[in-house]
C-alpha positions as CSV (number, residue, x, y, z in Angstrom):
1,X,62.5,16.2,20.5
2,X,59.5,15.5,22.7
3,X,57.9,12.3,22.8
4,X,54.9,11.6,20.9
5,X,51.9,10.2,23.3
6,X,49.5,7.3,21.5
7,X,46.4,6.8,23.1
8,X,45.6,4.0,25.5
9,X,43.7,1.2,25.6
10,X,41.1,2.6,27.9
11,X,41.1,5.9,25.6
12,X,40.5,3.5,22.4
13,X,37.9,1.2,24.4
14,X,35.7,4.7,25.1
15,X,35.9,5.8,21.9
16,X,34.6,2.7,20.1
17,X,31.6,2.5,23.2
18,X,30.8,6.0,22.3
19,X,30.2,4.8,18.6
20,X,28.5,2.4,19.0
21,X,26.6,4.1,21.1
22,X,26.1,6.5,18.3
23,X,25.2,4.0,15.2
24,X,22.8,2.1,17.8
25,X,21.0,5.1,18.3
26,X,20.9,5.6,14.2
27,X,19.6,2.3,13.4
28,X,17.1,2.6,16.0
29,X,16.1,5.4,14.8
30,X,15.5,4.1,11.2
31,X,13.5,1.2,12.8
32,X,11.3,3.9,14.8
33,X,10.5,5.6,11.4
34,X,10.0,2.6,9.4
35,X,8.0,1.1,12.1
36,X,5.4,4.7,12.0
37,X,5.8,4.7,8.1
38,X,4.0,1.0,8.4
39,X,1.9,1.4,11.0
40,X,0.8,4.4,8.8
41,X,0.2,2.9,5.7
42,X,-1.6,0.2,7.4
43,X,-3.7,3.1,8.8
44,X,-4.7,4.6,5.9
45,X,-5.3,1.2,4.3
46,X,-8.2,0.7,7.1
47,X,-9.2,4.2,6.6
48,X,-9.9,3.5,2.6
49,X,-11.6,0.7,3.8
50,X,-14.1,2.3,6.0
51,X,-14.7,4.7,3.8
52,X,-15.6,2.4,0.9
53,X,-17.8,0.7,3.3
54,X,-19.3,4.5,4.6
55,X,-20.1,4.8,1.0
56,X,-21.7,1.6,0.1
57,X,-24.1,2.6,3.6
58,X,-24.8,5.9,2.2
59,X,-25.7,5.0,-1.8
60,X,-26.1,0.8,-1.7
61,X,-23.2,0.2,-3.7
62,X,-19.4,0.4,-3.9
63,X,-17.9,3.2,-5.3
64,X,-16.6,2.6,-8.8
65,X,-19.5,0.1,-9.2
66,X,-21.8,2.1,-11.3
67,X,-23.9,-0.7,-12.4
68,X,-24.4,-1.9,-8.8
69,X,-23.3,-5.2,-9.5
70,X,-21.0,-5.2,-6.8
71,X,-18.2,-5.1,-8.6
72,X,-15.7,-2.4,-8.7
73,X,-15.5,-2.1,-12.2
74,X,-11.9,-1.0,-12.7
75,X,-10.0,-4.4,-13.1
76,X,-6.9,-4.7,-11.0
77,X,-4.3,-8.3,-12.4
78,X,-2.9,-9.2,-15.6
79,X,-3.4,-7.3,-19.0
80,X,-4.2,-8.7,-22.4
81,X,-1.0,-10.1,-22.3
82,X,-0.9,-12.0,-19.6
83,X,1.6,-9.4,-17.7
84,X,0.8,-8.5,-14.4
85,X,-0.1,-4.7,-14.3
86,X,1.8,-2.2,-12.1
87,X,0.8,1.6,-12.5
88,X,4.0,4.4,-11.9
89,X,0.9,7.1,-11.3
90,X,-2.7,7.4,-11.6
91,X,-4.7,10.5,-13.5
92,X,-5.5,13.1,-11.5
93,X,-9.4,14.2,-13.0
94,X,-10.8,16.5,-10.3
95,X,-14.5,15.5,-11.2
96,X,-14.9,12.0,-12.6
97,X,-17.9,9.8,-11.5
98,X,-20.2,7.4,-12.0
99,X,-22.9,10.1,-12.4
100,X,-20.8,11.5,-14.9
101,X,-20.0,9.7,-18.1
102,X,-17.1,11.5,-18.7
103,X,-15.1,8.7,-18.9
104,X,-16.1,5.0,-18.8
105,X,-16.4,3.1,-15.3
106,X,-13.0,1.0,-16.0
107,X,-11.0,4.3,-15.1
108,X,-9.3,3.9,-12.1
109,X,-10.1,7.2,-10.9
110,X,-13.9,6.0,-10.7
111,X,-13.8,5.0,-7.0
112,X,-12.1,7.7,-5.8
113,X,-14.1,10.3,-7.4
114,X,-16.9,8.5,-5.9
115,X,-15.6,8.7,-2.3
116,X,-15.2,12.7,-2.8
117,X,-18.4,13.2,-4.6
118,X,-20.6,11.5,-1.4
119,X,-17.9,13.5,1.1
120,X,-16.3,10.7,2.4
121,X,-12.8,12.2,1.5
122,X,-12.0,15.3,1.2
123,X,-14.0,16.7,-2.6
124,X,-11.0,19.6,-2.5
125,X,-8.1,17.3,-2.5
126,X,-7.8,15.3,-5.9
127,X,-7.3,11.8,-6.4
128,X,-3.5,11.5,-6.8
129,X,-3.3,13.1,-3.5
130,X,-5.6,10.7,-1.9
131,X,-4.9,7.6,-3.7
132,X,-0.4,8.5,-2.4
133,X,0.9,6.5,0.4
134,X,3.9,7.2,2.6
135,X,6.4,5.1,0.2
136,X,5.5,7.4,-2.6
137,X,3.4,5.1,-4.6
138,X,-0.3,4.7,-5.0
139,X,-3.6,2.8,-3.3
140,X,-5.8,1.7,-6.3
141,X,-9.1,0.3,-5.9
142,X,-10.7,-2.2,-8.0
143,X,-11.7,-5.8,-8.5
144,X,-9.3,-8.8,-9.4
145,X,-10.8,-11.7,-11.8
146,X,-9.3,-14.8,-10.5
147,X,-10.2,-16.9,-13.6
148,X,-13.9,-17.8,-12.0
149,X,-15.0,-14.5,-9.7
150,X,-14.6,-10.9,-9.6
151,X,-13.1,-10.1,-5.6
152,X,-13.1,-6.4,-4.2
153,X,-9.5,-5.5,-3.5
154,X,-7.5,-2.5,-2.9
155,X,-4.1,-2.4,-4.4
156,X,-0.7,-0.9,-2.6
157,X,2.0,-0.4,-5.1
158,X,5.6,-0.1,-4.4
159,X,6.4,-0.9,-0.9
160,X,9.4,-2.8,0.3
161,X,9.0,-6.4,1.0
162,X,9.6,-6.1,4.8
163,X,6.5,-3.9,5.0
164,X,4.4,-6.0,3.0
165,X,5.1,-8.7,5.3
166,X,4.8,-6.7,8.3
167,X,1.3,-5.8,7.3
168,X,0.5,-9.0,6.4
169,X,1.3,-10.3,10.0
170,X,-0.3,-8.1,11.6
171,X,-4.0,-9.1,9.2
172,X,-3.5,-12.6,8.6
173,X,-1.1,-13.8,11.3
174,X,1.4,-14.9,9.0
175,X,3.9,-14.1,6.4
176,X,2.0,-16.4,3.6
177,X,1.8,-13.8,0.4
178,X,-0.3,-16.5,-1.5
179,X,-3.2,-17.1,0.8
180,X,-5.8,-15.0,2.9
181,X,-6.6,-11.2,2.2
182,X,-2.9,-9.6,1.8
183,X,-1.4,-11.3,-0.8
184,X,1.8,-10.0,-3.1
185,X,-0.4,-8.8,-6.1
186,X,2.4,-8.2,-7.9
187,X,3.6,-11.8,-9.1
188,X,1.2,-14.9,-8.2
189,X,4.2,-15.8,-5.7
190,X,5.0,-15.8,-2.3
191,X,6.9,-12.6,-0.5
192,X,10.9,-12.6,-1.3
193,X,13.4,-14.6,1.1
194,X,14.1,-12.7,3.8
195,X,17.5,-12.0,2.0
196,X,15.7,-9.8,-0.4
197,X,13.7,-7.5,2.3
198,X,14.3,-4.4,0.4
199,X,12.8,-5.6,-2.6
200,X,10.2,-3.7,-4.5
201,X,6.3,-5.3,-4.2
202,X,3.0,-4.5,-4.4
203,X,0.0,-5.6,-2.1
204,X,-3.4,-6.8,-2.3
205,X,-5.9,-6.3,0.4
206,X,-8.9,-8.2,-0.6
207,X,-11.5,-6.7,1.9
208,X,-15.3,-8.0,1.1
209,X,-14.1,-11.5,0.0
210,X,-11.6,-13.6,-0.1
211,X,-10.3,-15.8,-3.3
């Protein structure tokens, strides 16, 4: 019977370069796309934010604030109850503003419908579509009450906790979700340990004021 031949040391020593070769290239990868995926988000998040201020050139006040008090009027925080609220979707009206009292200003469509109404989004596209991110959640805009003042925010839901803090470096210089304008809006606490990166949270981005 012939001799069975095992595989040398060299043989073995390429094989494990080439996969690691391989699963560097794969996590790499993943980082490139979740590095565009923030550095998208964070994109649009400016966008919404020039556009809100586009429309308050254009008409005097923000959209959503139909009294002109310069308040969005949609309140973004805790319900009744005292429970921080977190939408899974918003409505999807396709004409729904402050012109029209179709439904009252506290809808959260209001700003949105706003935007497409004076053109500065696209009036074909409706406001689910505009308002999704890349993580497959929502932008809301709105006001927080912080217990004394009303403060202009716009809300990301359901992001990870590494892009939160990512974006929050990049604004404020720091990973502090409790102070400056992004803060975790989902709990009145700071981001998750480091441990817990992958953990669900939502974002405020308090643009015309800070509380």
């Amino acid at each position: 019977m012939g001799k069975t031949r095992g595989f040398t040391l060299v043989e073995l020593a390429i094989v494990l370069v080439i996969i690691g070769i391989i699963l560097g290239a794969i996590l790499k990868g993943n980082e490139l796309i979740n590095n565009a995926k923030v550095k998208r988000l964070q994109n649009d998040l400016r966008g919404l934010e020039a556009a809100i201020w586009t429309f308050y050139d254009r008409t005097g006040r923000m959209p959503g604030d139909c009294d002109g008090d310069g308040i969005i009027e949609y309140g973004i925080g805790v319900d009744e109850t005292g429970t921080w609220i977190e939408l899974s979707s918003i409505p999807d009206p396709t004409s729904d503003y402050c012109a029209n009292n179709t439904t009252n200003e506290t809808n959260p469509n209001r700003a949105f419908s706003d935007l497409r109404v004076q053109r500065v989004l696209s009036y074909s596209q409706p406001n689910k579509s505009l308002a999704k991110h890349v993580f497959n959640d929502f932008f809301v805009i709105g006001s927080y009450f912080n217990g004394t003042k009303n403060y202009n925010a716009i809300v990301i839901y359901g992001i990870p906790t590494w892009a939160a803090k990512m974006i929050d470096v990049s604004i404020d210089g720091s990973t502090d979700g409790t102070a400056g304008r992004v803060r975790r809006f989902d709990e009145q606490l700071n981001w998750p340990e480091d441990s817990n990166n992958d953990q669900v949270v939502s974002l405020a981005y308090f643009f015309d004021a800070i509380p």
